[in-house]
C-alpha positions in Angstrom: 1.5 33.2 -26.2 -0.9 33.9 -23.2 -3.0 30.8 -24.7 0.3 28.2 -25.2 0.8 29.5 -20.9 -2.8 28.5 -20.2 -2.7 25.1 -21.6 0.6 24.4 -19.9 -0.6 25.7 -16.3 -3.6 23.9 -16.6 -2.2 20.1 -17.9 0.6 20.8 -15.5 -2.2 21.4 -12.7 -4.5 18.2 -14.1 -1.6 16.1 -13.8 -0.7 16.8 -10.4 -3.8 16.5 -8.9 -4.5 13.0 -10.8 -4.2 9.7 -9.1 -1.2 7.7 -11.0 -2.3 4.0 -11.0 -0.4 1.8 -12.3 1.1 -1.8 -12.3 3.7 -2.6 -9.5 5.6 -5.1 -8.1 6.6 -4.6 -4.4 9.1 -6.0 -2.2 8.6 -5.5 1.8 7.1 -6.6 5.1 3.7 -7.1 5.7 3.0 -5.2 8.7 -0.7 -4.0 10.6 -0.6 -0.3 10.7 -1.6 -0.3 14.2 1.0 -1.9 16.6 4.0 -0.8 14.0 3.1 2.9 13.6 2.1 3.3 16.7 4.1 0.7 19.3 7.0 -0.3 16.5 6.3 -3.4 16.9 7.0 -5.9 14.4 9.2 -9.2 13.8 8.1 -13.2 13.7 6.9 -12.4 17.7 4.4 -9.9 16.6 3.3 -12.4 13.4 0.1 -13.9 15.5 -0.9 -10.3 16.6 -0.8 -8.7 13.6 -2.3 -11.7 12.1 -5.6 -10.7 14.6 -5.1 -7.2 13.8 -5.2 -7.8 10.1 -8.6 -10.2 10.4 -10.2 -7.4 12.5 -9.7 -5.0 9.6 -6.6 -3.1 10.8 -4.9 -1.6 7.4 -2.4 -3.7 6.4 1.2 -1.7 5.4 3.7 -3.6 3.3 6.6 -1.8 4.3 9.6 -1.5 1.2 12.7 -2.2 3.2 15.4 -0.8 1.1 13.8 2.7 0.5 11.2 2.6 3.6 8.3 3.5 1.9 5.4 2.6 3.1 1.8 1.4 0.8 -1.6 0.6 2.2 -2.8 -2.6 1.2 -6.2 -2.6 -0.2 -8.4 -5.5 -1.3 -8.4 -6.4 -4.6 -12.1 -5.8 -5.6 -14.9 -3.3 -3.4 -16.5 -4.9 -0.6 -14.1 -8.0 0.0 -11.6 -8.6 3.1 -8.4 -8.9 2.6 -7.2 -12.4 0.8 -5.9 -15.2 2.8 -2.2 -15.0 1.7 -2.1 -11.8 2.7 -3.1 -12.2 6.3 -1.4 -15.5 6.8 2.4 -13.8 6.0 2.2 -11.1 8.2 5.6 -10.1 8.8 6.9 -12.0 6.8 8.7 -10.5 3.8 6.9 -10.8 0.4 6.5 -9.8 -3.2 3.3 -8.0 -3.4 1.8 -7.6 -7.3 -0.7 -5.5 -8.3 -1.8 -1.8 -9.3 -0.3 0.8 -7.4 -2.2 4.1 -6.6 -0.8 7.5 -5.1 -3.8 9.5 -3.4 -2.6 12.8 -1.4 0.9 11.3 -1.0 -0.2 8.5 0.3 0.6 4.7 -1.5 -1.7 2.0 -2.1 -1.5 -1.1 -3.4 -4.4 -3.4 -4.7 -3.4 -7.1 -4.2 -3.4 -9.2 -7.1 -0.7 -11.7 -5.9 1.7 -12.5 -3.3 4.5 -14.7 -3.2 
């Protein structure tokens, strides 16, 4: 009995500190982390803004409207900027594809495609 216990504890402990990754498809607002977190600025008069913020390397958030959750957009392959469409929608609203990781409660979101 003390065994069966162990086993549970311990897959129950693997699995929560795992990173889930897998395929999503996300509705939101592309946003730069900066000016909305901090100043709460966002809209079609902060699209050139966050456009520069975005080119400089500011992490980009695609906020989910309906449920307010918030993912990090990361490149889609190490050592690459983020693609064009990406950067040329800011705050717009998009549909973001691509594989979705959770790391310490945090959401990101590796860009495959955006329409």
């Amino acid at each position: 009995m003390r065994s069966i216990t162990a086993v549970a504890l311990g897959l129950l402990l693997s699995i929560g500190a795992g990173t889930g990754a897998f395929a999503a498809q996300v509705t939101g607002h592309l946003r730069d982390s900066y000016c909305f977190l901090k100043m709460g600025a966002h809209g079609p008069s902060h699209h050139d803004c966050a456009m520069a913020c975005a080119k400089a390397g500011i992490p980009v958030l695609l906020v989910e409207d309906k449920t307010d959750k918030y993912y990090v957009l990361v490149p889609p392959k190490n050592k690459e900027g983020m693609p064009p469409e990406v950067i040329n929608k800011m705050e717009d609203e998009v549909t973001v594809t691509g594989t979705e990781y959770d790391k310490g409660g945090v959401r990101f979101l590796a860009v495959e495609s955006v329409k």
